[in-house]
N, C-alpha and C positions, 0 to 999 in steps of 0.2 A: 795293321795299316789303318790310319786314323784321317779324316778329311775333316775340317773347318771352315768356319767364315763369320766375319765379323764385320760392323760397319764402322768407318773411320771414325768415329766418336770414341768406341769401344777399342781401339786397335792394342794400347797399353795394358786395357782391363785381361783381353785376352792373350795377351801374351804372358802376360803375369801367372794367369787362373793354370794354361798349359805347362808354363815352369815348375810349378810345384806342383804338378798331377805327375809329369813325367821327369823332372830331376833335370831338365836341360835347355836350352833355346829350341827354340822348334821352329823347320822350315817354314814356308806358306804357303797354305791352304792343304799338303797331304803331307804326311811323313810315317815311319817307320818307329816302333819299338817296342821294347820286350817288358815293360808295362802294363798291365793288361787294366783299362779302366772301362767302367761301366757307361758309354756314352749318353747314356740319357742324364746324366750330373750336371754334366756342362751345359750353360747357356749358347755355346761356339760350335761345338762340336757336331760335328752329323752324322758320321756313318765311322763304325770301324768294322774291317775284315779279318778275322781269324785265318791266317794264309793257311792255304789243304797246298798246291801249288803254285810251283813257279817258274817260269820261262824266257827266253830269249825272243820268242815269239808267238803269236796266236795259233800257228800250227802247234808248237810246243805243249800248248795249255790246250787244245783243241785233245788233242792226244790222251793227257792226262787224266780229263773228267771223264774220259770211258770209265774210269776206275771209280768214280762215285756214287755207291750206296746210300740208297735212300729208305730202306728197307719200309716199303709201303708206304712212305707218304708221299704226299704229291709237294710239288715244291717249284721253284722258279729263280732265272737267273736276272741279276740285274747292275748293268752296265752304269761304272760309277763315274758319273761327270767333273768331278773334281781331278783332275790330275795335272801332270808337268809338261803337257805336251805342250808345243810352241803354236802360233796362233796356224801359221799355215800347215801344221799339220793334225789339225783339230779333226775330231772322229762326227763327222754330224748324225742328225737323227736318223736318219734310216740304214746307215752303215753301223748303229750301235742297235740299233736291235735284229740287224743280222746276225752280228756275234750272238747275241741272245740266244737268237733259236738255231745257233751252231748248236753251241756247247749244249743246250734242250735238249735238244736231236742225242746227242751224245751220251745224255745219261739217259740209262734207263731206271723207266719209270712216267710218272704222269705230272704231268705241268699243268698247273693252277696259277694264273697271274691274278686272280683275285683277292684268293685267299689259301695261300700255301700255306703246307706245314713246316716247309724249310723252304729257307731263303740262301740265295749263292749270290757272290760276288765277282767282277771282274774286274780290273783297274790295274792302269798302267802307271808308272813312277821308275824314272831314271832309267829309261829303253829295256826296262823287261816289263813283263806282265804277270799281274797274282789273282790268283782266285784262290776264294774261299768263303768259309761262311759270313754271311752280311747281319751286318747289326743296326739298326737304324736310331738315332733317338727320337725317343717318343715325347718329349716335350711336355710331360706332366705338369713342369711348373708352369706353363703358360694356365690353367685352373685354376693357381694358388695367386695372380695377377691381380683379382677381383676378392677384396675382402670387403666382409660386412661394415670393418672399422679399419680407418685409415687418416693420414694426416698430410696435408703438403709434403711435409720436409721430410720424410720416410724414406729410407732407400728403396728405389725401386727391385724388384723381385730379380733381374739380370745381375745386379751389383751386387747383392744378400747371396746370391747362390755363388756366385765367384770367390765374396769374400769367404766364405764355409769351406771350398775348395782348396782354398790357399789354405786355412788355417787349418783343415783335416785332410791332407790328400788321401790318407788311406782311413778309413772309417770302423773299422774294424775292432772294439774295444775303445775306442775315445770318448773319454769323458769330458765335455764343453760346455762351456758356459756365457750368458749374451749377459752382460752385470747392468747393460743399461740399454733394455730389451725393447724400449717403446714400444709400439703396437706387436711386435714378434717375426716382426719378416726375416727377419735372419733364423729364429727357431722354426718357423714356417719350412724354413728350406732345406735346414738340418736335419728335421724330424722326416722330412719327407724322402732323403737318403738316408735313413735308418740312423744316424746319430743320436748317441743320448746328452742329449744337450737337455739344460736347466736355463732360466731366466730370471729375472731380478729388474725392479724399477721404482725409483723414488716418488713412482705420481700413482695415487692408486686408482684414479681415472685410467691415465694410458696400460698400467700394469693389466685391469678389468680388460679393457681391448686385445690384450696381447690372448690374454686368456680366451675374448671371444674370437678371434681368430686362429686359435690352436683348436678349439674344438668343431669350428666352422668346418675345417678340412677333416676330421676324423682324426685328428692325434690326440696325443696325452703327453702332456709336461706339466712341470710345476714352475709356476712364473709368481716369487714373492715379494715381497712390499718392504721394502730398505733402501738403505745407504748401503754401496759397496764395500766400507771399510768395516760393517759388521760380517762378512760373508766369512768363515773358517774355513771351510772344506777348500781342497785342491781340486785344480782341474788340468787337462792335458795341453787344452787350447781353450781361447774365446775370441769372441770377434768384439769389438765394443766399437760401435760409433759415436761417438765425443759428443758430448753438445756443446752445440756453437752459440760462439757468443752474438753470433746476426739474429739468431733465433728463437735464444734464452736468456734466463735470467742467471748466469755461470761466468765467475772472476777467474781468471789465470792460475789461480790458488787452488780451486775447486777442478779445473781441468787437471791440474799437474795429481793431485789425492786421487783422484781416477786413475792415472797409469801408473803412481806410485802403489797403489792396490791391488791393481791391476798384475802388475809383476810379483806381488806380492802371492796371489792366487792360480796365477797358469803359469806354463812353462812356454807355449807357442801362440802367440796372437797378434791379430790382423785389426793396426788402429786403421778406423775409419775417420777422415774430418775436411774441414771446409778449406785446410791448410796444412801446410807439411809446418810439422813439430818437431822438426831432427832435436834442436836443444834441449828442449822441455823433455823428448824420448827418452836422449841421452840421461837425464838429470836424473831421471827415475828409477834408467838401471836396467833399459831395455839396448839393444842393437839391432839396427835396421837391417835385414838381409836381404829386403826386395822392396818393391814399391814399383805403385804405378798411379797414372789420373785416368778417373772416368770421368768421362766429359756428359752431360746434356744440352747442348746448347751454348751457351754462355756462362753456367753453371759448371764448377768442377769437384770433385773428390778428391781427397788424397787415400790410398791404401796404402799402409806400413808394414811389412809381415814382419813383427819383432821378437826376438829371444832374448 
């Protein structure tokens, strides 16, 4: 059981970043699947539950967690606010942490709201109720936010980590690659989900930065100094954000030799740019599967996840 939430700018980004985590459309704000992802990845996500059980009703589930074993640690329950109920039959504050120190009461053992060693869930979705274990995300990347070196036109660290999502949903063995890494926020965010991602960049100014913010955070990559069309090795996925021509000095020619390389060298990758390329994509030999805009303001994205 998985809860989310996004803010109207974002509403595309994430729905995108959750298709390719979980293989489908996803309701809004909670749903259900046999998926199992690590929620602290996502910029969206907040809380997933490991269902232990599940009921018809809060006696139901009242019942059940007699049966849960905590084998000496102390632990606590915590009633999740995101769910489908309808406005007038919303659970308010003091009626949710009665259920709390129901189900408390119920297991034995000792309860620590400070600092448990297990965490329990409760949350309701489509008139039953589930408990189980709670997962919360820890929001790591909001640390990786603040680099030494950075630049305007950098994708923000919400965007970079989405894009990585999309391009790796399962991370596992993935060899990836940023072939036009600029400062590194996309390796930034890969290294920091355990991906072994590589980097690459034709400025050896911005390359130097990418480098000092991969070790700013405690990682190890190798970020080198080229042209993408010298790059040999294969890779599973990359993510490349394009450079635009508002912002650089890059002809149409020079953009299209990027994704024509680009295809050349991965199998699954996620264009970033200031405009949808359907043609130029096509031209090179990729096919669009997904897409979405993240918005800032007045400002937009395009993301292309192509094969």
């Amino acid at each position: 059981m998985y809860t989310y939430a996004y803010s109207p700018d974002e509403a595309s980004l994430c729905a995108m970043e959750l298709r390719c985590l979980f293989g489908q459309e996803i309701p809004e704000g909670i749903f259900m699947s046999g998926v199992q992802v690590d929620v602290s990845r996502s910029p969206f996500m907040k809380e997933r539950i490991d269902v232990l059980y599940e009921g018809d009703s809060l006696e139901d589930i009242y019942r059940q967690t007699e049966q849960v074993e905590v084998e000496g640690q102390t632990f606590k329950v915590i009633y999740v606010k995101i769910n489908d109920l309808a406005p007038e039959h919303k659970i308010e504050y003091d009626e949710r942490r009665a259920i709390e120190r129901e189900i408390g009461m119920r297991i034995e053992g000792e309860a620590d709201v400070n600092r448990p060693e297990r965490v329990y869930g409760i949350v309701t979705l489509g008139g039953r109720w589930y408990f189980g274990t709670y997962h919360k995300n820890q929001a790591t990347w909001f640390r990786q936010m603040k680099k030494p070196r950075s630049y305007s036109i950098a994708l923000s660290t919400r965007v970079a980590r989405a894009a990585v999502n999309m391009a790796a949903p399962r991370t596992r063995g993935i060899k990836m690659i940023d072939p036009c890494c600029g400062i590194g926020t996309v390796m930034v965010e890969a290294l920091s989900m355990g991906i072994d991602i590589v980097g690459r960049d034709i400025n050896p100014q911005i390359a130097a930065g990418a480098r000092t913010n991969i070790a700013h955070f405690g990682f190890k990559s190798e970020v080198t100094l080229g042209d993408i069309a010298d790059i040999t090795e294969h890779y599973d996925a990359a993510v490349v954000d394009m450079p635009y021509n508002l912002y650089s000095r890059i002809t149409p020619e020079e953009q299209y030799a990027i994704l024509v390389n680009t295809r050349r060298i991965a199998d699954r990758v996620v264009i970033v740019a200031i405009e949808a390329m359907d043609e130029m994509i096509g031209a090179a030999g990729f096919t669009i599967i997904d897409r979405c805009v993240a918005k800032k303001g007045t400002f937009s994205r395009h993301l292309m996840l192509c094969e």
